[in-house]
PQR file of N, CA, C, O and H, with PARSE charges and radii, in Angstrom:
ATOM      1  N   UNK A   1      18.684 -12.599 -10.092 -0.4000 1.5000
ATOM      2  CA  UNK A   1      18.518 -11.157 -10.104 -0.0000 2.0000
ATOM      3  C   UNK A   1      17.614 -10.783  -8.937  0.5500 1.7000
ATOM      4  O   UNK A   1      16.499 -11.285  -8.792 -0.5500 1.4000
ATOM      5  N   UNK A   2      18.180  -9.810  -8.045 -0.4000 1.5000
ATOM      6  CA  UNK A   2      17.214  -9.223  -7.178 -0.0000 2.0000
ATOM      7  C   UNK A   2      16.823  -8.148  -7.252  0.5500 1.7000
ATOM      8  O   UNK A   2      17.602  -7.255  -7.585 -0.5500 1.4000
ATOM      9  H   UNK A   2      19.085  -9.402  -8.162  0.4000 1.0000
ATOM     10  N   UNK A   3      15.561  -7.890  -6.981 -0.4000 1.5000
ATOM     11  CA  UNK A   3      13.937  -6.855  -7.347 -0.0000 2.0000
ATOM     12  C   UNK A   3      13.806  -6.180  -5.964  0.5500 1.7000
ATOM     13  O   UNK A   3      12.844  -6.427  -5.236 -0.5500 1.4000
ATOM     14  H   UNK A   3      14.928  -8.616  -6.710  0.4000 1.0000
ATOM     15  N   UNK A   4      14.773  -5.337  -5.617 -0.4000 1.5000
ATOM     16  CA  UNK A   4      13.991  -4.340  -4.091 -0.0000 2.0000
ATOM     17  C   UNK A   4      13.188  -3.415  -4.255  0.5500 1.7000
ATOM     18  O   UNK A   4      13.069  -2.441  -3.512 -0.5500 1.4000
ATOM     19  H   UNK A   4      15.555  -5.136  -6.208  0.4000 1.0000
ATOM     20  N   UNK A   5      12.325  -3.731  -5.635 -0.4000 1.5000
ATOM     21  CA  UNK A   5      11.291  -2.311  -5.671 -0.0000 2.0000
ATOM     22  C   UNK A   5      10.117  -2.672  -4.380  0.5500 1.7000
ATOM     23  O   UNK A   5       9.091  -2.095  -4.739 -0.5500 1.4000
ATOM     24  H   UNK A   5      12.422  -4.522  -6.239  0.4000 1.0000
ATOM     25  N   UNK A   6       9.934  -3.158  -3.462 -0.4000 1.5000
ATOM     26  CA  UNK A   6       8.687  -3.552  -3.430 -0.0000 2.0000
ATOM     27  C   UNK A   6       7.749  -2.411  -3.157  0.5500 1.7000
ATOM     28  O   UNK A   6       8.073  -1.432  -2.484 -0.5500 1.4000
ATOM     29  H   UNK A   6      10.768  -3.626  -3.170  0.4000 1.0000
ATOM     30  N   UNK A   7       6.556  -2.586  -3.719 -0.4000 1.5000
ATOM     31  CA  UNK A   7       5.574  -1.747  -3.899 -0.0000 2.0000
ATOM     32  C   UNK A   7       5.588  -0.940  -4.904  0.5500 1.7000
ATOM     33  O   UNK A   7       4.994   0.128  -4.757 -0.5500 1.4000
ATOM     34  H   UNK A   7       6.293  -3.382  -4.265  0.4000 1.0000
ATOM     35  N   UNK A   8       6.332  -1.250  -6.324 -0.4000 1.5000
ATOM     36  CA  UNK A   8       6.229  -0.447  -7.283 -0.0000 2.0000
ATOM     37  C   UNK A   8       5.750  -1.441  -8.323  0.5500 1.7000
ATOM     38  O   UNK A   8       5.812  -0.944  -9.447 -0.5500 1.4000
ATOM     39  H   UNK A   8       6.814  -2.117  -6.443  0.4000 1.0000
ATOM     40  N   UNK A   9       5.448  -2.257  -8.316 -0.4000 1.5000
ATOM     41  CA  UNK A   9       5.043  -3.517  -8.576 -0.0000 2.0000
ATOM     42  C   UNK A   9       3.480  -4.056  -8.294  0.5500 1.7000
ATOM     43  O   UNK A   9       3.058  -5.152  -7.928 -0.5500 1.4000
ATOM     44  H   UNK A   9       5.397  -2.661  -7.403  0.4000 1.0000
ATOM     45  N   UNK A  10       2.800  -2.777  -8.634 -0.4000 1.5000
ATOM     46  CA  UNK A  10       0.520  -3.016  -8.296 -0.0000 2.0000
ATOM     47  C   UNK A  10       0.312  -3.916  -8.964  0.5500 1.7000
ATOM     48  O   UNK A  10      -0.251  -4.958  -8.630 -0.5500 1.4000
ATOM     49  H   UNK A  10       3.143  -1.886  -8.932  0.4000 1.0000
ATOM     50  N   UNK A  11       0.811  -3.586 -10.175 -0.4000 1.5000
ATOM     51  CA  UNK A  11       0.070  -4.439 -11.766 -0.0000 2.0000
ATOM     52  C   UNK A  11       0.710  -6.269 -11.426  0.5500 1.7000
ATOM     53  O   UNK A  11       0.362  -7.096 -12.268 -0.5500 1.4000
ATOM     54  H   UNK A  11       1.269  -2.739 -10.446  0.4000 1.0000
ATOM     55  N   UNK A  12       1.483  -6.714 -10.380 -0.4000 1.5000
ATOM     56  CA  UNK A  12       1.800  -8.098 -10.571 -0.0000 2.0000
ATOM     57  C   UNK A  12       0.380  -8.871  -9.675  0.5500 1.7000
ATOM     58  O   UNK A  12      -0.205  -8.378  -8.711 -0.5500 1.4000
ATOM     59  H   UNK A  12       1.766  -6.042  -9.696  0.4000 1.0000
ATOM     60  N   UNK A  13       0.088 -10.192 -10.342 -0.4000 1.5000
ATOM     61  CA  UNK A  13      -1.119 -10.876  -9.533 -0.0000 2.0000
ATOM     62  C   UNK A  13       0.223 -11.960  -9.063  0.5500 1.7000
ATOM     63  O   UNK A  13       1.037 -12.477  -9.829 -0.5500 1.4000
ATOM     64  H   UNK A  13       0.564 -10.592 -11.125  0.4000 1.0000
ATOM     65  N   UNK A  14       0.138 -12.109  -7.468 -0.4000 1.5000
ATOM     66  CA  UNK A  14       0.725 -12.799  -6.540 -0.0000 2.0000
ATOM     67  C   UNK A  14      -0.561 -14.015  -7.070  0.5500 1.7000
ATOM     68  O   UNK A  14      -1.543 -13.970  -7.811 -0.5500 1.4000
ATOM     69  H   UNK A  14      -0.523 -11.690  -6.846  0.4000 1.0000
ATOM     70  N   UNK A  15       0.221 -15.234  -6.075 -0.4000 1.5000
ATOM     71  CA  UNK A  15      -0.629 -16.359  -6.567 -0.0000 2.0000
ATOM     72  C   UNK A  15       0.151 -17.263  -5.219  0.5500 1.7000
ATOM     73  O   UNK A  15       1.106 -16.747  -4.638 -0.5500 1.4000
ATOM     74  H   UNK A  15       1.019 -15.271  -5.473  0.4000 1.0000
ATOM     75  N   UNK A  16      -0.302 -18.462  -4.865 -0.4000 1.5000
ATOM     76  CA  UNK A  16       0.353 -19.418  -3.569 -0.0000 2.0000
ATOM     77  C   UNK A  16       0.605 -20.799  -4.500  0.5500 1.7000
ATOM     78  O   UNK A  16      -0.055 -21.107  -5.493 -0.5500 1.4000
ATOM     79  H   UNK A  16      -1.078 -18.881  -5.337  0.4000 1.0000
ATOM     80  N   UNK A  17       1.508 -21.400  -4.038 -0.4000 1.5000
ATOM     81  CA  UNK A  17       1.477 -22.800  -4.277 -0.0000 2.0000
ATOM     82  C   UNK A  17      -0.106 -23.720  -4.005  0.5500 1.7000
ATOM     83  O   UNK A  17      -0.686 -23.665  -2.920 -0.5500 1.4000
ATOM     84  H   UNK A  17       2.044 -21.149  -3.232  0.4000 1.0000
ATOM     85  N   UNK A  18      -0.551 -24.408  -5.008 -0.4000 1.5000
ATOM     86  CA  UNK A  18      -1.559 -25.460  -4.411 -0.0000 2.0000
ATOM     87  C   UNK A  18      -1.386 -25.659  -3.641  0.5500 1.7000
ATOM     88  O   UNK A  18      -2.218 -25.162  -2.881 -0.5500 1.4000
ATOM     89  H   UNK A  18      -0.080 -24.453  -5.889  0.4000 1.0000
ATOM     90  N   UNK A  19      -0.371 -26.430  -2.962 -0.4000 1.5000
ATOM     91  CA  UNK A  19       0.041 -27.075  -1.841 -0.0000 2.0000
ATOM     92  C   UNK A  19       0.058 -26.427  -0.591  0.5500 1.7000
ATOM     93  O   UNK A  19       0.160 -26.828   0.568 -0.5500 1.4000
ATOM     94  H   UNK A  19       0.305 -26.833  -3.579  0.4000 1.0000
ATOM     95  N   UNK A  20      -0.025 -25.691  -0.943 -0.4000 1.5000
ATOM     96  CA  UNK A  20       0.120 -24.470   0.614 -0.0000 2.0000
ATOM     97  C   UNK A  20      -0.980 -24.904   1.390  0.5500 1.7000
ATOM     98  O   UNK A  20      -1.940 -25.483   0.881 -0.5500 1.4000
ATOM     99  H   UNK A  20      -0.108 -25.365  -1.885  0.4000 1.0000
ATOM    100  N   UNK A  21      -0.862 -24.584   2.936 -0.4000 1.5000
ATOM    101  CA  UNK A  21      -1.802 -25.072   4.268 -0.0000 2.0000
ATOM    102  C   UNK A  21      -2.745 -23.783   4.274  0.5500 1.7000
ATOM    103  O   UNK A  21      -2.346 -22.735   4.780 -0.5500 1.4000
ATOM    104  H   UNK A  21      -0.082 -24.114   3.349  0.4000 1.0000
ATOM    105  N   UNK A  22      -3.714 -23.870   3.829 -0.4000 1.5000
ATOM    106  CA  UNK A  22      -4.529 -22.931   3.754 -0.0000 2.0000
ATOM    107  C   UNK A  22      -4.563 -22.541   6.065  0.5500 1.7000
ATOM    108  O   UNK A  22      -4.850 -21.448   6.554 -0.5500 1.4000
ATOM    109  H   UNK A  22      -4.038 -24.722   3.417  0.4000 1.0000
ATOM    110  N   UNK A  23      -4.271 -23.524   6.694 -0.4000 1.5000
ATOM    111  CA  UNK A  23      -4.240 -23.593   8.003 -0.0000 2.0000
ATOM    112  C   UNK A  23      -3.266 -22.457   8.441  0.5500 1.7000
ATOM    113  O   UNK A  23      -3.575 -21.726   9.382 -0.5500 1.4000
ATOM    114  H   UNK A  23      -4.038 -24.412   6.297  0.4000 1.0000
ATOM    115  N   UNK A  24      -2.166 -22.312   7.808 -0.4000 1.5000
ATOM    116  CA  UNK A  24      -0.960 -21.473   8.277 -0.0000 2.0000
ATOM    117  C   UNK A  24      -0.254 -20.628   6.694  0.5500 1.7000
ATOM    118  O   UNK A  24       0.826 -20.867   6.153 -0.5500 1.4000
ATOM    119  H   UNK A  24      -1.915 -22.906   7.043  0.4000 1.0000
ATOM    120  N   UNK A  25      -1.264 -19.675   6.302 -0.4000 1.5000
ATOM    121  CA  UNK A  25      -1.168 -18.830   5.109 -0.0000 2.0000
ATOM    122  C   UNK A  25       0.522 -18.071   5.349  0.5500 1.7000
ATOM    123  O   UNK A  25       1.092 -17.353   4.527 -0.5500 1.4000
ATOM    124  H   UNK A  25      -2.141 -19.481   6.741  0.4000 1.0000
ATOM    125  N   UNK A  26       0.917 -18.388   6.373 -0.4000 1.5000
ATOM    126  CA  UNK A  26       1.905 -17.253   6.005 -0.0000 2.0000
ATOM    127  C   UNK A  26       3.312 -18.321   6.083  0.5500 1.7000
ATOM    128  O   UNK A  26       4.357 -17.894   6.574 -0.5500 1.4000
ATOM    129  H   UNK A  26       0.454 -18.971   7.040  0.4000 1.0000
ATOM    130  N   UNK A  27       3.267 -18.957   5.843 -0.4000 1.5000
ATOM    131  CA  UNK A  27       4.383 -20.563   5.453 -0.0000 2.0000
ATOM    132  C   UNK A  27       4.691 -20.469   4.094  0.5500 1.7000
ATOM    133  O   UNK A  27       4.952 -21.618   3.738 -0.5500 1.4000
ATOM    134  H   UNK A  27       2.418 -19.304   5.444  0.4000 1.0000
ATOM    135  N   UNK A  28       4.786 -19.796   3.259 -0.4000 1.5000
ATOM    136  CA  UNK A  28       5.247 -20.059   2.026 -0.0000 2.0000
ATOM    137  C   UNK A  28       5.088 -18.665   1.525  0.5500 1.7000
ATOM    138  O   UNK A  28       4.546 -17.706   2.074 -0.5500 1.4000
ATOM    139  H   UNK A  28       4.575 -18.862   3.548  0.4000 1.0000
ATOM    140  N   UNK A  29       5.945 -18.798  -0.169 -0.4000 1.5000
ATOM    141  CA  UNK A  29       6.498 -18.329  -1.259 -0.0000 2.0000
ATOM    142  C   UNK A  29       5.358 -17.671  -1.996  0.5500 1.7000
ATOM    143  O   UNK A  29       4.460 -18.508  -2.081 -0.5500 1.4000
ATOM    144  H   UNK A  29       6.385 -19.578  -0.615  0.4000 1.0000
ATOM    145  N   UNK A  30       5.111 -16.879  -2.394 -0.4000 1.5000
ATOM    146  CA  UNK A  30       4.207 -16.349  -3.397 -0.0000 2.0000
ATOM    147  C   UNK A  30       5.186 -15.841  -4.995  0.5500 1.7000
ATOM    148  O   UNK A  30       6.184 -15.132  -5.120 -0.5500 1.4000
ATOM    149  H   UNK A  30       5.841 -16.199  -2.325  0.4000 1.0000
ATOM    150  N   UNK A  31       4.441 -16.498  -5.893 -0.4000 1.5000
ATOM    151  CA  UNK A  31       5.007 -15.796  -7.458 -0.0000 2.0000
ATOM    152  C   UNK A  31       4.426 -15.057  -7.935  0.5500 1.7000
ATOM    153  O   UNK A  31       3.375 -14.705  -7.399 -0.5500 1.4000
ATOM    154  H   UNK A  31       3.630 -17.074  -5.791  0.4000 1.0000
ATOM    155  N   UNK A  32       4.884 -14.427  -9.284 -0.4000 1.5000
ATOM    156  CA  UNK A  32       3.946 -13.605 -10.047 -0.0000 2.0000
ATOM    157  C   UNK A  32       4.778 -13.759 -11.071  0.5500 1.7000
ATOM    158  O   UNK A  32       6.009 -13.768 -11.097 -0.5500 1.4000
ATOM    159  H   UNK A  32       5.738 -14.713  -9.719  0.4000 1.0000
ATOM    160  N   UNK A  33       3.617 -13.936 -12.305 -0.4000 1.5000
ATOM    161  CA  UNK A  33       4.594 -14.007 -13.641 -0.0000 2.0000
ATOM    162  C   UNK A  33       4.122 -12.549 -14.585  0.5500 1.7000
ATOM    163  O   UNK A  33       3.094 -11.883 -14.463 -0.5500 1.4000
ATOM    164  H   UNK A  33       2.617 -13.929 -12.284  0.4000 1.0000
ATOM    165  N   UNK A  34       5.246 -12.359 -15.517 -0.4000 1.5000
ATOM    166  CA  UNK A  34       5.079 -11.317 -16.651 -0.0000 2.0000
ATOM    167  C   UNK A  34       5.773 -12.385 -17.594  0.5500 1.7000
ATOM    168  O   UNK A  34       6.496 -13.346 -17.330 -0.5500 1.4000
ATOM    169  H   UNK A  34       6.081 -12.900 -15.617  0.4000 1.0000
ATOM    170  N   UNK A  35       5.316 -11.899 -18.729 -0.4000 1.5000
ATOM    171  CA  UNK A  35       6.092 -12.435 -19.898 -0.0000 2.0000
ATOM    172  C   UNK A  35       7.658 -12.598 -19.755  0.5500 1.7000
ATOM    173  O   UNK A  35       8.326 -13.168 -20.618 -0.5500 1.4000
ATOM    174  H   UNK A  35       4.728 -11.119 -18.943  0.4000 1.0000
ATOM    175  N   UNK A  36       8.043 -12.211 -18.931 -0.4000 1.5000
ATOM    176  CA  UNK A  36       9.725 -12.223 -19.462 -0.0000 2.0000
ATOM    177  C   UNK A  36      10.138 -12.528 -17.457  0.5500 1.7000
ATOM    178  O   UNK A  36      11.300 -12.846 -17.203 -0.5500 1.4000
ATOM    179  H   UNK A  36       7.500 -11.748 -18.229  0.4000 1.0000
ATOM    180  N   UNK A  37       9.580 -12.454 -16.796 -0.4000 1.5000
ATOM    181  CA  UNK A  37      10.015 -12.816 -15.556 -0.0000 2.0000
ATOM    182  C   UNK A  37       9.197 -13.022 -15.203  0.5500 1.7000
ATOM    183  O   UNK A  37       8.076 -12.794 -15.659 -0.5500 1.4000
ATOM    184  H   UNK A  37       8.636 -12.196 -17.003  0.4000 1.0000
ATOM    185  N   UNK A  38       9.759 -13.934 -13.508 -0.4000 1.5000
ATOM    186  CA  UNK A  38       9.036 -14.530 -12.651 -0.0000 2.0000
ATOM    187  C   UNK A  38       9.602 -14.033 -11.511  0.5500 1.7000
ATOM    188  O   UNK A  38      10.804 -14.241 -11.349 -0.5500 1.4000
ATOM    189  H   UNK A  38      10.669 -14.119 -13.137  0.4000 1.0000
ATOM    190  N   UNK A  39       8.857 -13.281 -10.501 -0.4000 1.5000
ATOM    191  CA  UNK A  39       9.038 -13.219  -8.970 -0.0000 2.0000
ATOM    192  C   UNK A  39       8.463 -13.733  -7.996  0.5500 1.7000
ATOM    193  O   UNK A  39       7.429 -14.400  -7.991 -0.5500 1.4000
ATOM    194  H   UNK A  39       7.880 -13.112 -10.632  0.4000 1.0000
ATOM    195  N   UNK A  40       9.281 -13.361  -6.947 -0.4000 1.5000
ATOM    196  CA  UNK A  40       9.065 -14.675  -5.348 -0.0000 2.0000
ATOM    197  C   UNK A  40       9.116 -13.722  -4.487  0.5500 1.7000
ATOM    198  O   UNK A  40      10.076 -12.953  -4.493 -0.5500 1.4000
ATOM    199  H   UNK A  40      10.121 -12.819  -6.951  0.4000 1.0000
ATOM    200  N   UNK A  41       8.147 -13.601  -3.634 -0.4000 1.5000
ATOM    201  CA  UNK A  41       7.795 -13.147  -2.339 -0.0000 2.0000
ATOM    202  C   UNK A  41       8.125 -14.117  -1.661  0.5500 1.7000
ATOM    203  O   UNK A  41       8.452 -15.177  -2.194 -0.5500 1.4000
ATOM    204  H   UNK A  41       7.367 -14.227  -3.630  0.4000 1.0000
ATOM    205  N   UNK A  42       8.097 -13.907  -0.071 -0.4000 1.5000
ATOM    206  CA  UNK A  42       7.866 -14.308   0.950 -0.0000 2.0000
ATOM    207  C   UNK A  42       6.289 -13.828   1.722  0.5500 1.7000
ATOM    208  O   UNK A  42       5.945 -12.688   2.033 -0.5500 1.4000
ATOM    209  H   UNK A  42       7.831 -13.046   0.362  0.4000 1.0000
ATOM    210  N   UNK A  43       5.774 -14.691   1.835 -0.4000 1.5000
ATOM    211  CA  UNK A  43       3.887 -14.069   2.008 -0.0000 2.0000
ATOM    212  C   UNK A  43       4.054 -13.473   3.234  0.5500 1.7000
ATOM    213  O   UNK A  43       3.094 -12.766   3.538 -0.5500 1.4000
ATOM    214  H   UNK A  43       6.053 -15.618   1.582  0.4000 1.0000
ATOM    215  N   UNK A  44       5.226 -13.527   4.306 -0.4000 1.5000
ATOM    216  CA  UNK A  44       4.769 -12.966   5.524 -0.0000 2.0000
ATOM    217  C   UNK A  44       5.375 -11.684   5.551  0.5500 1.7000
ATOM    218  O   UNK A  44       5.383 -11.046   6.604 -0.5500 1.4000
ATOM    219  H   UNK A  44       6.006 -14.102   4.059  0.4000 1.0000
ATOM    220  N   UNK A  45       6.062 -11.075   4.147 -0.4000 1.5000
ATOM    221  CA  UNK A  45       6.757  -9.800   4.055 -0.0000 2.0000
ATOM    222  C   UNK A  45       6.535  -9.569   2.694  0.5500 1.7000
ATOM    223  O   UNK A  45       7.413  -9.669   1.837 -0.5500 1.4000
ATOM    224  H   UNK A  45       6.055 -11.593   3.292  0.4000 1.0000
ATOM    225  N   UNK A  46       5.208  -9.218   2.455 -0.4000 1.5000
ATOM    226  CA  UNK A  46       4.323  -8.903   0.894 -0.0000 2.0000
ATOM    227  C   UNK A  46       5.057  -7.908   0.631  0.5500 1.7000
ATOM    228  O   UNK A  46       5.672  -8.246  -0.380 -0.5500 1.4000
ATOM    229  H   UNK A  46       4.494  -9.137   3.151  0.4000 1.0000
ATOM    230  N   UNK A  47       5.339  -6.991   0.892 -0.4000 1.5000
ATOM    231  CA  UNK A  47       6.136  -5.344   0.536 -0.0000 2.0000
ATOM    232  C   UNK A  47       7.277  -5.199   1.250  0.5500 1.7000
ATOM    233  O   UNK A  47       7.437  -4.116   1.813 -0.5500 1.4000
ATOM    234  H   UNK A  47       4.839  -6.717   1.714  0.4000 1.0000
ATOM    235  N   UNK A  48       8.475  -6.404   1.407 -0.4000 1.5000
ATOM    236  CA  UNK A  48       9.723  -6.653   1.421 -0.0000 2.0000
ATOM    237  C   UNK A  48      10.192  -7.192   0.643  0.5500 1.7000
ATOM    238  O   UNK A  48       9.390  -7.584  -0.205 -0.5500 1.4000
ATOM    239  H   UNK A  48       8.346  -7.283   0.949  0.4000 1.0000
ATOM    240  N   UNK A  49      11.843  -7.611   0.359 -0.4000 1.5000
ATOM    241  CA  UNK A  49      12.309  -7.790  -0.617 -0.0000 2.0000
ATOM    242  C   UNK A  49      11.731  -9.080  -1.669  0.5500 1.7000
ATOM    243  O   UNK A  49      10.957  -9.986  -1.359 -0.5500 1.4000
ATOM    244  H   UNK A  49      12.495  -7.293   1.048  0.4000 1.0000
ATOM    245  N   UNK A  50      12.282  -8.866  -2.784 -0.4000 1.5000
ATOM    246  CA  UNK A  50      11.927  -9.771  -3.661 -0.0000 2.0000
ATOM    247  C   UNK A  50      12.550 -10.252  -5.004  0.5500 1.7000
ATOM    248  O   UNK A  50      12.983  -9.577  -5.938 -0.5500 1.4000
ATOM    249  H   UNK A  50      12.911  -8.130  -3.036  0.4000 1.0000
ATOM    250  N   UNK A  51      12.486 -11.437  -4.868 -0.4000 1.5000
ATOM    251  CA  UNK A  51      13.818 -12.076  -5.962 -0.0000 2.0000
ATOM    252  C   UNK A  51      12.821 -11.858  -7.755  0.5500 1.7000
ATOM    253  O   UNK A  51      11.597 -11.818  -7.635 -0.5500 1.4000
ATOM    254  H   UNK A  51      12.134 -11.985  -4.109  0.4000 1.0000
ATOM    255  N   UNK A  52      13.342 -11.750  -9.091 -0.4000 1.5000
ATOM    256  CA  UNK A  52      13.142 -11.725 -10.285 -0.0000 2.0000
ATOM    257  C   UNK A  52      14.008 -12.199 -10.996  0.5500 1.7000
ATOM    258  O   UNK A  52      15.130 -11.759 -11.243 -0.5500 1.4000
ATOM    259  H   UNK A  52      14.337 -11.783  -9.189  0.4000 1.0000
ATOM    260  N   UNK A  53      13.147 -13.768 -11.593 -0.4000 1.5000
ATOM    261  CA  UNK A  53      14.105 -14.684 -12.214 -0.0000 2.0000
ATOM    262  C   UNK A  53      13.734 -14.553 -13.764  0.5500 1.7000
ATOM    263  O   UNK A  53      12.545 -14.356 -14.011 -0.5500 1.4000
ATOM    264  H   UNK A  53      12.235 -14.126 -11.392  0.4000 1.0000
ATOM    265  N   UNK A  54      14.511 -14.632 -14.692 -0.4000 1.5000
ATOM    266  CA  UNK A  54      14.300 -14.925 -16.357 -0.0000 2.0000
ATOM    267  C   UNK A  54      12.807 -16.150 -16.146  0.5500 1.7000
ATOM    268  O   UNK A  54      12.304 -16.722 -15.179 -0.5500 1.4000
ATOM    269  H   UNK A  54      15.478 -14.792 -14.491  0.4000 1.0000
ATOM    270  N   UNK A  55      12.605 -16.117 -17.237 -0.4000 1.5000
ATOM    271  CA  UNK A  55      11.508 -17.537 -17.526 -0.0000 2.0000
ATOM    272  C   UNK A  55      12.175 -18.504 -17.752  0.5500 1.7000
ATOM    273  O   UNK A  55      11.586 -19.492 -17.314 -0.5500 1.4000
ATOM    274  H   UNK A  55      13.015 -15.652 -18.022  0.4000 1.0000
ATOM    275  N   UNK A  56      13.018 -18.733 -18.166 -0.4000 1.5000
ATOM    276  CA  UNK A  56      13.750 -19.986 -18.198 -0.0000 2.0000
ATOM    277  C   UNK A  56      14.860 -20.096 -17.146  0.5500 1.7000
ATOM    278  O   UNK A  56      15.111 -21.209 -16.682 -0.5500 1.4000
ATOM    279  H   UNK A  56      13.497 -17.931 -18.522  0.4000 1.0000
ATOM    280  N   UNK A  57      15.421 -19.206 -16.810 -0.4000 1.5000
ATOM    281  CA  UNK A  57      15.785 -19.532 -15.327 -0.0000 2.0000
ATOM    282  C   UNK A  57      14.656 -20.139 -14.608  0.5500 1.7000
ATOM    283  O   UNK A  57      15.094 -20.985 -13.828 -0.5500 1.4000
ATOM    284  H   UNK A  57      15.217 -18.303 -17.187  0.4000 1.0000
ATOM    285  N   UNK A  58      13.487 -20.052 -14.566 -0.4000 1.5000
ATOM    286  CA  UNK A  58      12.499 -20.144 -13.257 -0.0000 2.0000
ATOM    287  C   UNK A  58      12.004 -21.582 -13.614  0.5500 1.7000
ATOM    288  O   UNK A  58      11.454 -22.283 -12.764 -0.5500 1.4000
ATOM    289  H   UNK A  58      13.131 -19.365 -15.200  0.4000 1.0000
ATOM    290  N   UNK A  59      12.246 -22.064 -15.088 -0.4000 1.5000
ATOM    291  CA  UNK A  59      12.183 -23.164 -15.324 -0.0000 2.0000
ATOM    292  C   UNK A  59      12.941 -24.641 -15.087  0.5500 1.7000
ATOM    293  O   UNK A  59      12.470 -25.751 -14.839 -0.5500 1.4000
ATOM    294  H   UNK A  59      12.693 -21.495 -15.778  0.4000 1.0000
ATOM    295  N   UNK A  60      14.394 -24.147 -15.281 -0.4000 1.5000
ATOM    296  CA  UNK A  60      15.387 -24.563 -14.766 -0.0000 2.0000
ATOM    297  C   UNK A  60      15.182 -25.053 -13.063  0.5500 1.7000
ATOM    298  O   UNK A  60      15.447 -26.149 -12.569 -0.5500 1.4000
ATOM    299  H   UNK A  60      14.777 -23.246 -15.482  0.4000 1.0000
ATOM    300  N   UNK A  61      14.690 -23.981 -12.481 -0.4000 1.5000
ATOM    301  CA  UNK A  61      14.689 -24.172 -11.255 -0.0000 2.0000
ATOM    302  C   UNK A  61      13.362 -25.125 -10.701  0.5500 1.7000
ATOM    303  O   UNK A  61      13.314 -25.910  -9.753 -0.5500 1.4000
ATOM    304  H   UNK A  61      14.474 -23.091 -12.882  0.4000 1.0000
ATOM    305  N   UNK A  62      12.637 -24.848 -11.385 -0.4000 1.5000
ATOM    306  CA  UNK A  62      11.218 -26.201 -10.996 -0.0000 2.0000
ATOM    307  C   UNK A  62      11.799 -27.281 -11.343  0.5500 1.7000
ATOM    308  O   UNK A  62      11.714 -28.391 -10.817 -0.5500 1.4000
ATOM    309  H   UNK A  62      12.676 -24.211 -12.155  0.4000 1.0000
ATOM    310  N   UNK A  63      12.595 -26.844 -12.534 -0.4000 1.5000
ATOM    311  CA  UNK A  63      12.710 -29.074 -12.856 -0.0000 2.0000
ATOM    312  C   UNK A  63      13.297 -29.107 -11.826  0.5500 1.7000
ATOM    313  O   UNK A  63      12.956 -30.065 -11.132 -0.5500 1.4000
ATOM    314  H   UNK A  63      12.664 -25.942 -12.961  0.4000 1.0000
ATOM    315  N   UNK A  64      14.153 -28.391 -11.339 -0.4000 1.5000
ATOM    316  CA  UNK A  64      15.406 -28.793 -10.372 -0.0000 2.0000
ATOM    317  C   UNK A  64      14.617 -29.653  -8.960  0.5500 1.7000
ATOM    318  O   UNK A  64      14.686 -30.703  -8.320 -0.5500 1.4000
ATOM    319  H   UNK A  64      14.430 -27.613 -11.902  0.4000 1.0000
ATOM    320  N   UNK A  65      14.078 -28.739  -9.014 -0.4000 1.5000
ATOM    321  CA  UNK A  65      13.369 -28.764  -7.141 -0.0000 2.0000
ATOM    322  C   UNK A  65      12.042 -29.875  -7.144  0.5500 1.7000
ATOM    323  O   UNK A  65      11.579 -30.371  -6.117 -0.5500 1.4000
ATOM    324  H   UNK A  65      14.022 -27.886  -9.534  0.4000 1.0000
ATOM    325  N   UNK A  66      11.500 -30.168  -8.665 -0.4000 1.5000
ATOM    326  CA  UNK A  66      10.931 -31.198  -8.786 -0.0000 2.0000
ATOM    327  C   UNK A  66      11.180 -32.405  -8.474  0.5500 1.7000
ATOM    328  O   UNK A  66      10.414 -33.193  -7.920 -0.5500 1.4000
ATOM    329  H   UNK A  66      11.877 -29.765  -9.499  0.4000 1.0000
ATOM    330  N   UNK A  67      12.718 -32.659  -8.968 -0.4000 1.5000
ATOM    331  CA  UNK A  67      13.538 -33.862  -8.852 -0.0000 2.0000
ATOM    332  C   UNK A  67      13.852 -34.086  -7.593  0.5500 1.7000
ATOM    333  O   UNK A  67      14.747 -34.905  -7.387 -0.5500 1.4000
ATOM    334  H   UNK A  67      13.341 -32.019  -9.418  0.4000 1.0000
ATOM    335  N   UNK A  68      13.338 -33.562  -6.683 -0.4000 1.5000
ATOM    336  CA  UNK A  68      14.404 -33.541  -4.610 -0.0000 2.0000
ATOM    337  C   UNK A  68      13.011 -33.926  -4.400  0.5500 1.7000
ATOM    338  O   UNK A  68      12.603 -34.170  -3.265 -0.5500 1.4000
ATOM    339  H   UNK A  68      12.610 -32.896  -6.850  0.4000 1.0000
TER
END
């Protein structure tokens, strides 16, 4: 499911992967969870588009990407 509200969306807390290069902040994905979804930024376009997955979709997709 895709989310083009961006910027109607104050109340979400963005968050980075641990893993992220604190050296080059704008290299990665930012999430934000609500009870019932999970969204994905791109950190170098904070108030451009943005994907909104189910919770168990978003689960599905970690095991997935865990396993590679």
């Amino acid at each position: 499911m895709t989310d083009n509200s961006a910027g109607h969306d104050t109340g979400l807390r963005w968050s980075k992967s641990s893993f992220s290069d604190d050296s080059d902040s704008n290299e990665c994905v930012e999430v934000a969870a609500t009870p019932a979804t999970v969204h994905v930024r791109d950190s170098k376009n904070p108030e451009g588009p943005r994907l909104a997955f189910a919770v168990d979709r978003w689960a599905d997709f970690v095991a997935y990407a865990s396993r590679r």
